[in-house]
C-alpha positions in Angstrom: -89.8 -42.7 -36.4 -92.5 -41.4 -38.9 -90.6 -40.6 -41.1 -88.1 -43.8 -41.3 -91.3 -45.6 -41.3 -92.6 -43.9 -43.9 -89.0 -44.4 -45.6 -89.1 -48.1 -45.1 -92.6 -48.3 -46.6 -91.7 -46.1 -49.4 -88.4 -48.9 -50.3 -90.9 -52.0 -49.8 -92.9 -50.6 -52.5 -90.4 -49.6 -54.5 -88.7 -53.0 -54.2 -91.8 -54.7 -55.6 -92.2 -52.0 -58.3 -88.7 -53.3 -59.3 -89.4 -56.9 -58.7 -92.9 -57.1 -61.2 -91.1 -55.1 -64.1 -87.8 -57.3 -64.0 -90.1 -60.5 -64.1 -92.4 -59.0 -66.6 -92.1 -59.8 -70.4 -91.1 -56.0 -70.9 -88.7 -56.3 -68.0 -87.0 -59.6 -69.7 -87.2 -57.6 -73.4 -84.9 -55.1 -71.6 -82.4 -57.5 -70.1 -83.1 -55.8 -66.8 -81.6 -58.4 -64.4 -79.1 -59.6 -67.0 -77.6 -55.5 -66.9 -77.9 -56.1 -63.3 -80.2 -53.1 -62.8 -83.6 -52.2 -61.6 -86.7 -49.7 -63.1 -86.4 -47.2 -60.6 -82.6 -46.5 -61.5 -83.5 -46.3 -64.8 -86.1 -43.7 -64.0 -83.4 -41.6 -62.5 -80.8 -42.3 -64.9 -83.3 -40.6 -67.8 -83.8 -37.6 -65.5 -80.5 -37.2 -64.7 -79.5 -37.5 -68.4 -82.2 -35.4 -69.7 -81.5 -32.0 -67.3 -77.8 -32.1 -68.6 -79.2 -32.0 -72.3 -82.6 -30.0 -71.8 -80.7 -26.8 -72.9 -80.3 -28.4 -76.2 -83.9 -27.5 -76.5 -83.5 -23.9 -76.4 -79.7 -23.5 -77.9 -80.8 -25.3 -80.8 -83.5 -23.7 -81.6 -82.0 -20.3 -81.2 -78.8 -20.7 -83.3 -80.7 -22.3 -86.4 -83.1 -19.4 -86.2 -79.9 -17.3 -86.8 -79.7 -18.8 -90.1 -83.3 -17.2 -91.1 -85.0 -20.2 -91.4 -87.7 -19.6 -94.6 -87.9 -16.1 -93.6 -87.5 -14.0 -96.8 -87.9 -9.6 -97.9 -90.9 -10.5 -98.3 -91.9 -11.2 -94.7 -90.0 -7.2 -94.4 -92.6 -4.4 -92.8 -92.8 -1.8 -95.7 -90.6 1.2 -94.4 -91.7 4.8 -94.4 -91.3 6.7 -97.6 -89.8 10.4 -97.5 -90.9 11.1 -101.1 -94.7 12.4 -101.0 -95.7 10.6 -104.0 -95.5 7.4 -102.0 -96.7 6.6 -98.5 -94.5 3.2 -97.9 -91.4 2.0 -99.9 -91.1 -1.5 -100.6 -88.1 -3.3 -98.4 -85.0 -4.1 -99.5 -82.5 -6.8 -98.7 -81.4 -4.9 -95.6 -84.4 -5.4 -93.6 -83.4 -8.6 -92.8 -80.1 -6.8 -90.6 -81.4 -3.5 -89.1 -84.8 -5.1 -86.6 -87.2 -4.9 -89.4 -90.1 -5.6 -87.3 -92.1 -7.8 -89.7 -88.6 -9.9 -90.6 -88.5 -10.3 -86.5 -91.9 -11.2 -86.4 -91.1 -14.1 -89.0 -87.7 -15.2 -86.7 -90.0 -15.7 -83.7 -92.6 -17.6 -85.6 -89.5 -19.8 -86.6 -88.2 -19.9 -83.1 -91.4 -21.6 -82.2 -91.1 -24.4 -84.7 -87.3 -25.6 -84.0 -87.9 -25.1 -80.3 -90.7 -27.9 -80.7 -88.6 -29.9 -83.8 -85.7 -30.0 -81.6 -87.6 -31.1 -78.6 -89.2 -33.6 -81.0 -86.4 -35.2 -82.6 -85.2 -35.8 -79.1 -88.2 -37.9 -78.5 -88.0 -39.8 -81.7 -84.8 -40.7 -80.9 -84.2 -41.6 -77.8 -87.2 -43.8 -77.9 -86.1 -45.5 -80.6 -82.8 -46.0 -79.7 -84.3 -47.0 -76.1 -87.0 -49.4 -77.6 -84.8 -50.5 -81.0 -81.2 -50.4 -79.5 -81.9 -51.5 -75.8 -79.0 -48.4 -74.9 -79.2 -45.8 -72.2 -77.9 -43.2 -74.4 -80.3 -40.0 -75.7 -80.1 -38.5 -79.1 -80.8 -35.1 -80.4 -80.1 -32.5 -82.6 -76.1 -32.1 -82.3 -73.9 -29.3 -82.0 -71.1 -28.6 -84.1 -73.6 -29.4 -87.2 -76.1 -26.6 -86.0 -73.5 -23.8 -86.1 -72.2 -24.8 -89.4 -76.0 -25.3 -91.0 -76.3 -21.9 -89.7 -73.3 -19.6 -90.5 -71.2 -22.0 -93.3 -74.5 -22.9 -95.3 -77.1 -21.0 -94.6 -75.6 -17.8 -93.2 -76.8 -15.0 -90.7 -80.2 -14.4 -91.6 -79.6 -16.0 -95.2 -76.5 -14.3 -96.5 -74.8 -17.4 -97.4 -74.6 -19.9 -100.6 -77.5 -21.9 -99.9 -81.4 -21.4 -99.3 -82.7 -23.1 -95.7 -85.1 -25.6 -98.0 -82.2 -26.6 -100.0 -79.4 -27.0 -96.7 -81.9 -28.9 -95.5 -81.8 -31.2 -98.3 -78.3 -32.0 -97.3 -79.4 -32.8 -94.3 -81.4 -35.1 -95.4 -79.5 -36.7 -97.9 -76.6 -36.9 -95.3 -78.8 -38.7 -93.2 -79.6 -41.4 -96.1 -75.7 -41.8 -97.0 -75.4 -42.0 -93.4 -77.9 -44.6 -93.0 -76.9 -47.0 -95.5 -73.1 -46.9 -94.1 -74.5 -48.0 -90.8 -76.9 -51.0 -91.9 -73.6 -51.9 -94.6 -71.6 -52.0 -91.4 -68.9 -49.4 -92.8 -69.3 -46.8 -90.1 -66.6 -47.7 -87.5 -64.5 -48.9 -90.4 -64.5 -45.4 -91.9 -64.2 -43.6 -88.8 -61.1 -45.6 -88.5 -59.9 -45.0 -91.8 -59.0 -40.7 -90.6 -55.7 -40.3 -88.9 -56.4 -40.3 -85.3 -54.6 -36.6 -85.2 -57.6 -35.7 -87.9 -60.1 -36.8 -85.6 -58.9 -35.2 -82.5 -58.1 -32.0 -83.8 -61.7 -31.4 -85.8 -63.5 -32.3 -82.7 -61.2 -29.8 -80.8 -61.6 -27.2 -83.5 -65.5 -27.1 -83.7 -65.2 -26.9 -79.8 -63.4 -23.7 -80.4 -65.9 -22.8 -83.3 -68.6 -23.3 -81.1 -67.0 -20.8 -78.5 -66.3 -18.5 -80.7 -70.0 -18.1 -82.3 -70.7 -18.1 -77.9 -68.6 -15.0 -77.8 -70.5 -13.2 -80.8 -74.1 -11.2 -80.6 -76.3 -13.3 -82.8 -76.4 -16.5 -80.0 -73.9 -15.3 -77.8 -73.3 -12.8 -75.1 -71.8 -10.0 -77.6 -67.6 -10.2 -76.3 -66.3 -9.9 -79.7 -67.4 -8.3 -82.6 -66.3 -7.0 -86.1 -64.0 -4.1 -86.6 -62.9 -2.3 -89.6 -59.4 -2.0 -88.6 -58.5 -5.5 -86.9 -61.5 -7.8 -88.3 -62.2 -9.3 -84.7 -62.0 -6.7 -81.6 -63.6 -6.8 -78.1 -67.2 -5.3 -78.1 -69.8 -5.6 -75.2 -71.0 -2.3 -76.0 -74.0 -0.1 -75.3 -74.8 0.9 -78.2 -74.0 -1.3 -81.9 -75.1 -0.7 -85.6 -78.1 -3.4 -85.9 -76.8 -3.8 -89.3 -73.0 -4.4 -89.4 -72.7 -5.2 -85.2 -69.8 -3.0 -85.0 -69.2 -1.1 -81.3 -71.0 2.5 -81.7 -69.5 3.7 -77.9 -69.8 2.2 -74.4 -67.5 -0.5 -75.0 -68.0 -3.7 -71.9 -70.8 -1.8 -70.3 -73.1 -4.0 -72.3 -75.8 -5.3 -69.1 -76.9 -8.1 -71.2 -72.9 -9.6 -71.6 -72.3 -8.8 -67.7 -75.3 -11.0 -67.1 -74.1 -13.4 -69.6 -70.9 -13.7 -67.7 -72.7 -14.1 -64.3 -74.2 -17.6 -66.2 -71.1 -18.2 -67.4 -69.1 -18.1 -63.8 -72.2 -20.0 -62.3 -72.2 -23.1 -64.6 -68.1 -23.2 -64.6 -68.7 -23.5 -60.8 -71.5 -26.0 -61.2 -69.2 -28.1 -63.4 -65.9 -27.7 -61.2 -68.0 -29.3 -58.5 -69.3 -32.3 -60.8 -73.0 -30.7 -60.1 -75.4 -33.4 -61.7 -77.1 -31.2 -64.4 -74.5 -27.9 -64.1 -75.4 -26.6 -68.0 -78.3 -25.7 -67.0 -78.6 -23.6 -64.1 -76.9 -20.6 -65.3 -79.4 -20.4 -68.4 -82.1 -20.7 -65.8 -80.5 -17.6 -63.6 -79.7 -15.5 -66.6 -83.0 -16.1 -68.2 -85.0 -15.6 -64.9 -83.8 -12.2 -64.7 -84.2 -11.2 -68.0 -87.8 -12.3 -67.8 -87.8 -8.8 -65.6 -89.2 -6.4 -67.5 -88.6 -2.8 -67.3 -85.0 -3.3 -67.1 -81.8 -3.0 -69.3 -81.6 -6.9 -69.5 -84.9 -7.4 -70.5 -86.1 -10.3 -73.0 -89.4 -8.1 -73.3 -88.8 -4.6 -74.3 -91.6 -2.0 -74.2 -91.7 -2.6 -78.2 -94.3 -4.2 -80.8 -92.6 -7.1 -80.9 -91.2 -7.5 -77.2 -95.1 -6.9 -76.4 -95.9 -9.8 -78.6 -93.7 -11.9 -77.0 -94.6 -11.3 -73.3 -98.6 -12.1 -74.2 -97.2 -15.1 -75.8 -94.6 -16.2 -73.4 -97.6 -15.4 -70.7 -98.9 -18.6 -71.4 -96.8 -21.0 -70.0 -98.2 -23.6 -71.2 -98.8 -24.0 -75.4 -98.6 -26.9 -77.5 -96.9 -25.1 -80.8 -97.7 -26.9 -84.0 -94.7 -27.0 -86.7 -96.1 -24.6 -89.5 -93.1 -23.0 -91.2 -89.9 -25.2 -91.0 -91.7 -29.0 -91.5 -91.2 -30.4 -95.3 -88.9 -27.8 -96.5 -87.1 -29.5 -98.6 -86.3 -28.8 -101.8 -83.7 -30.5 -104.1 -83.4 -27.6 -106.7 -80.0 -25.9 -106.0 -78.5 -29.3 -106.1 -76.4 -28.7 -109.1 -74.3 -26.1 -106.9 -71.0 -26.6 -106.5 -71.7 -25.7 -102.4 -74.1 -29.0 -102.2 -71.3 -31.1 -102.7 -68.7 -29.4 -100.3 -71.3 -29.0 -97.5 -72.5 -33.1 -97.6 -69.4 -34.5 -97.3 -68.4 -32.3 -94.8 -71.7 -32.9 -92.3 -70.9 -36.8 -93.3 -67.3 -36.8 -92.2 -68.3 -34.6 -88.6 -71.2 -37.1 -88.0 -69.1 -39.9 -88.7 -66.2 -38.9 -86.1 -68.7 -37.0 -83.4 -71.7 -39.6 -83.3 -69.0 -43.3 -83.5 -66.9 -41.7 -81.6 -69.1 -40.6 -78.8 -71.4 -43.9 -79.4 -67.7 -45.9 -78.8 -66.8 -43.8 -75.7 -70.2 -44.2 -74.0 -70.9 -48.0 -74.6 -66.7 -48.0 -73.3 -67.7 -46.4 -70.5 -70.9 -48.5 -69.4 -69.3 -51.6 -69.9 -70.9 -52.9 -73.0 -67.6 -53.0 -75.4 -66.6 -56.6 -76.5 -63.2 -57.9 -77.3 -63.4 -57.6 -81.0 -64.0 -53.1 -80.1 -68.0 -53.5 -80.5 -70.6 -53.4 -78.4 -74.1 -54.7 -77.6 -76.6 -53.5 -79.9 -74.0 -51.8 -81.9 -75.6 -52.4 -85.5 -79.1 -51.3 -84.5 -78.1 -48.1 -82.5 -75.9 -46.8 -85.6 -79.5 -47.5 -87.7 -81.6 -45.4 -85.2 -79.5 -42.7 -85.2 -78.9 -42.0 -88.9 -82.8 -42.5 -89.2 -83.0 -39.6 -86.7 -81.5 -37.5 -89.1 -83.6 -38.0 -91.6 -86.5 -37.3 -89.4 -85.1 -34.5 -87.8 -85.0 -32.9 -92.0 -88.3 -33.5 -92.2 -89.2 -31.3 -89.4 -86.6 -28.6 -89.9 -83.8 -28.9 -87.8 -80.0 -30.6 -88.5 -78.4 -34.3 -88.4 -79.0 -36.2 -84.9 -76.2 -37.1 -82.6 -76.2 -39.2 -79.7 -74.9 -36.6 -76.9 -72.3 -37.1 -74.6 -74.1 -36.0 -71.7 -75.7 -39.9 -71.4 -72.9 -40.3 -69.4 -74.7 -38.2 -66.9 -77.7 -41.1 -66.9 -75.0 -44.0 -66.8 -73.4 -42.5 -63.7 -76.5 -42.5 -62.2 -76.6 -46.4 -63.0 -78.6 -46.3 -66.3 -78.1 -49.8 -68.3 -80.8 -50.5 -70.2 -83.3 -48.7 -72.9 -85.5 -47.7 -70.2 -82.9 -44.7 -69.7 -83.3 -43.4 -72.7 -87.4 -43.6 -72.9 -87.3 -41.8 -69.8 -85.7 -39.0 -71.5 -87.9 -39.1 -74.6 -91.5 -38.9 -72.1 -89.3 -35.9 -70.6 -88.7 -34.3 -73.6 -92.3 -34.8 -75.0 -93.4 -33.1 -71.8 -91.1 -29.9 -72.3 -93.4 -29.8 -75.6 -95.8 -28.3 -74.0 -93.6 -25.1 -72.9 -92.8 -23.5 -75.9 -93.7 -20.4 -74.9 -90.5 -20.5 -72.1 -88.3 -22.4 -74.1 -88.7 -19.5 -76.9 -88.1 -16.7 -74.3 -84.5 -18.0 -73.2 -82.6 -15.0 -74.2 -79.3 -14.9 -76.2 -76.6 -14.0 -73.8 -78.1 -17.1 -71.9 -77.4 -19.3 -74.7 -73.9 -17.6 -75.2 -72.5 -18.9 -71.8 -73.3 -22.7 -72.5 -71.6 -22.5 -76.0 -68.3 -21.6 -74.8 -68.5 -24.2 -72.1 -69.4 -26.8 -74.9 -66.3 -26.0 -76.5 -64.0 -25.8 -73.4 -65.2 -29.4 -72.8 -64.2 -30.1 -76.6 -60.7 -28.9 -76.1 -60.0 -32.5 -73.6 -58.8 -34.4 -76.9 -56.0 -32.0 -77.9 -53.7 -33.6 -75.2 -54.0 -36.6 -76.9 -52.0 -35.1 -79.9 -48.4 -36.1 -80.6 -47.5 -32.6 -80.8 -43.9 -33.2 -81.1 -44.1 -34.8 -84.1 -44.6 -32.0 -86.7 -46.4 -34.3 -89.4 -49.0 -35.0 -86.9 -48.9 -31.9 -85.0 -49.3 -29.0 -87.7 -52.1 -30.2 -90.0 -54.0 -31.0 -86.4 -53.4 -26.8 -85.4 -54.5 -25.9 -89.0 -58.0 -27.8 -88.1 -58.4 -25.8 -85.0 -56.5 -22.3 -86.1 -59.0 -22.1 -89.2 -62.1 -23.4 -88.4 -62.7 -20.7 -85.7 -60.9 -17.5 -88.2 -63.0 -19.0 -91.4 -66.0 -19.3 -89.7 -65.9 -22.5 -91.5 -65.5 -26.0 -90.1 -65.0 -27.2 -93.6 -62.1 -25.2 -94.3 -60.7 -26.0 -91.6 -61.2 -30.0 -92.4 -59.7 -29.7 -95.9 -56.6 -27.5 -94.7 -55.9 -30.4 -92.0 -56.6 -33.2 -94.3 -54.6 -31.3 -97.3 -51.4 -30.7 -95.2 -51.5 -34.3 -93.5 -51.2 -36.0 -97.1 -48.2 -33.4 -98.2 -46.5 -34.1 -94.9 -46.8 -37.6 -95.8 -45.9 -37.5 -99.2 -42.5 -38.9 -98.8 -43.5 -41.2 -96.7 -46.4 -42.8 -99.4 -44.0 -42.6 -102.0 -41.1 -44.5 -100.0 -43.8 -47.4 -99.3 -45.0 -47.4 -103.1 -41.5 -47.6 -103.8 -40.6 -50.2 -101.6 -43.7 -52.3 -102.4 -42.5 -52.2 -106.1 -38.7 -53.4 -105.4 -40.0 -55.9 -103.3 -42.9 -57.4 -106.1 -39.8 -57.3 -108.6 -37.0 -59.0 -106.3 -39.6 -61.7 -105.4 -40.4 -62.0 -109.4 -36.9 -62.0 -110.0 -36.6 -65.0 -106.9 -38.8 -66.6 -108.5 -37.9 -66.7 -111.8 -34.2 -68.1 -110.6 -35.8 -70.5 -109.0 -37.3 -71.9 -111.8 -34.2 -71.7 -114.2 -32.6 -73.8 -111.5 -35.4 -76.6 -111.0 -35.1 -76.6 -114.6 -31.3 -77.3 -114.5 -31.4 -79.5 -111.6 -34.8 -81.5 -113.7 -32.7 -81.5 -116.8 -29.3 -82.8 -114.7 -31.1 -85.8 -113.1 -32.7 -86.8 -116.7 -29.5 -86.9 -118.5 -28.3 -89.0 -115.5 -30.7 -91.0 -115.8 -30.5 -92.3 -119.3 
């Protein structure tokens, strides 16, 4: 009886907790009764949304900090110089490959700041779009974007095209285009504009682009790797050359990738079970045990650096300030002919992925109207382009609103509350940098293969026996994964899809033009005969 007294107390109070916010002015600002919903559902509806995303906070940060970040030769250790004449010898371009320890230093000094501008963002955004948009949904750094920042733009440690200041440029500018669409109301209209087969098969193919970089060393759990004979080849191996990642012997007795696949088998089980929050207990388990140290799978080696980052992770608790990766910006390489094939790319994928999942969401909770909007359509597109320019300024890619809000809405989420709930949750996991920082790589690996086999749900929807439709959509998801470019893979799809259609435009071009020149030709009869007939009645007349 204690207890279902202390029950019944506990839903008295919480019935008058509901009651005073829905009467208040902030309850009536957020339409609380009008949703037909109450403040402590919305409560749990943030939570709920939030532990499906949290691992966004650690993902994130650990792919962008692939790309290098700011992190030059010049952050290099000198290395150790054979000749006698010279104590050190100044490093070369290949420190940034083979563990350099002072260019490692510099990646987990970067790993600090996107592990706090990711987390940041978050809160940015999903209080605005709480506060501006009255939705449930949460924003954050996306994925998809993130990977192709990292290996299409920037590249592995800064091999590619672009500097980090000036990709994040395009980010920013992106993010400006992106936000005068929105308030000029062109958003849906252009996301409409794509042949549907376009847009299923480029969200399909940076699932399986996503996957792939899961599979791989740098954020993954090490599967695949590179091979001199066969390009791709399966690696998991003991032992790998730091510099080139190829398989040196012991191939799939990797510990770190059989630990990797133990997360992976625990949050496919999670998810086969509709477990609220399933993405993030295997990166929990695998990251638990490799906080072990003194073992194979360690995240703390007994080296300089895996010292430094036990006494740092060792406190828990650390409120990181943003010192490296915050107003990087820098519009100099804009006159590259890369600039201009990178922005409309990350336009077009935040078009389709953020609309799209905006559409399928407000769908889903029952806000759509009849003309295919929704409630506070106009100011959620606003609050989530202005993320993106934000989330520039702090060093980390364009904001998405993520699919898991569905998770929230399930739990009964209607209103803006939902989302603020997930932005005070996110501000709290500001203060644990030091264990979001410390989540290891083949924990990471797991989630981003899941990501993508959640991606792959669209390609059903493709009319794949109809060739036109069907072949430029497998080009989008053959090359996006094999060019380790999502942008090649866009223009291949988009490329094919107008010479399939050829014919087709020119047959309507043609048939537009006979059908202006019979209806001139109509018309000009027409008026030879009124003519006659006029003249006729005249001479009848007199």
């Amino acid at each position: 009886m204690g207890g279902q007294g202390q029950m019944r107390l506990w839903r008295r109070a919480e019935e008058r907790i509901n009651r005073a916010f829905a009467d208040s002015a902030v309850g009536r600002y957020f339409k609380v009764d009008a949703r037909d919903t109450y403040f402590t559902r919305e409560l749990r509806a943030g939570a709920a949304t939030f532990l499906t995303m949290v691992y966004i906070v650690s993902v994130n940060a650990a792919i962008l900090t692939a790309s290098g970040g700011p992190c030059t030769v010049r952050d290099c250790s000198p290395r150790p110089s054979t000749n006698s004449s010279a104590s050190v010898l100044p490093p070369g371009p290949e420190c940034k490959f083979d563990g350099n320890p002072g260019y490692q230093g510099c990646l987990a000094r970067i790993q600090k700041d996107l592990v706090v501008a990711t987390a940041a963002t978050a809160v940015i955004g999903s209080f605005a779009m709480g506060t501006v948009a009255n939705l449930p949904l949460a924003l954050a750094p996306g994925m998809g974007s993130n990977v192709y920042f990292t290996y299409n733009m920037v590249g592995f440690h800064g091999s590619g095209r672009l500097p980090y200041e000036t990709a994040l440029a395009i980010i920013m500018v992106e993010g400006c285009l992106f936000l005068a669409i929105s308030l000029l109301g062109l958003r849906s209209r252009l996301a409409r504009l794509l042949p549907r087969s376009i847009r299923l098969a480029s969200a399909a193919g940076i699932g399986l682009f996503l996957a792939f970089t899961g599979l791989q060393s740098q954020v993954g759990v090490g599967l695949v790797g590179p091979s001199s004979s066969t390009l791709v080849t399966l690696t998991a191996c003991a032992r790998t050359d730091p510099a080139t990642g190829q398989c040196l012997g012991g191939r799939l007795q990797s510990p770190t990738f059989w630990l990797g696949a133990v997360g992976f088998l625990i949050t496919a089980m999670c998810h086969a079970r509709n477990v609220k929050g399933a993405m993030i207990y295997g990166i929990i388990f695998v990251t638990l045990v490799s906080w072990i140290r003194g073992t194979s799978v360690s995240m703390f080696p007994d080296t300089e650096q895996g010292n430094a980052n036990f006494d740092y992770f060792k406190k828990v608790v650390d409120f990181h300030l943003i010192d490296a990766t915050a107003w990087r910006i820098s519009f100099a390489g804009f006159g590259r002919s890369e600039v201009w094939l990178a922005l409309p790319t990350l336009l077009y994928v935040d078009i389709l992925e953020t609309t799209g999942s905006m559409f399928s969401m407000a769908e889903y909770a029952g806000f759509t109207d009849g003309t295919g909007g929704f409630e506070g359509e106009y100011r959620a597109f606003a609050v989530d382009a202005s993320s993106t320019i934000v989330g520039s300024m702090l060093g980390t890619t364009t904001v998405t609103t993520y699919i898991e809000s569905t998770a929230g809405l399930r739990e009964g989420g209607r209103t803006g509350v939902t989302a603020i709930m997930v932005a005070v949750l996110f501000l709290a996991s500001l203060f644990f940098a030091p264990l979001f920082t410390s989540v290891p790589a083949w924990a990471v690996g797991p989630s981003l293969v899941l990501v993508g086999a959640m991606m792959m749900v669209v390609v059903r929807e493709v009319d794949w026996a109809e060739p036109k439709e069907a072949v430029p959509a497998f080009l989008i998801m053959l090359l996006m994964p094999l060019t380790y470019s999502i942008a090649y893979g866009i223009v291949a799809g988009i490329g094919a899809h107008i010479v399939l259609h050829l014919f087709d435009y020119i047959t309507a071009v043609y048939r537009w033009f006979d059908n202006t020149k019979k209806n001139t030709d109509g018309k000009h009869v027409l008026a030879t005969e009124t003519e006659g007939n006029t003249a006729a009645i005249a001479n009848a007349s007199v």
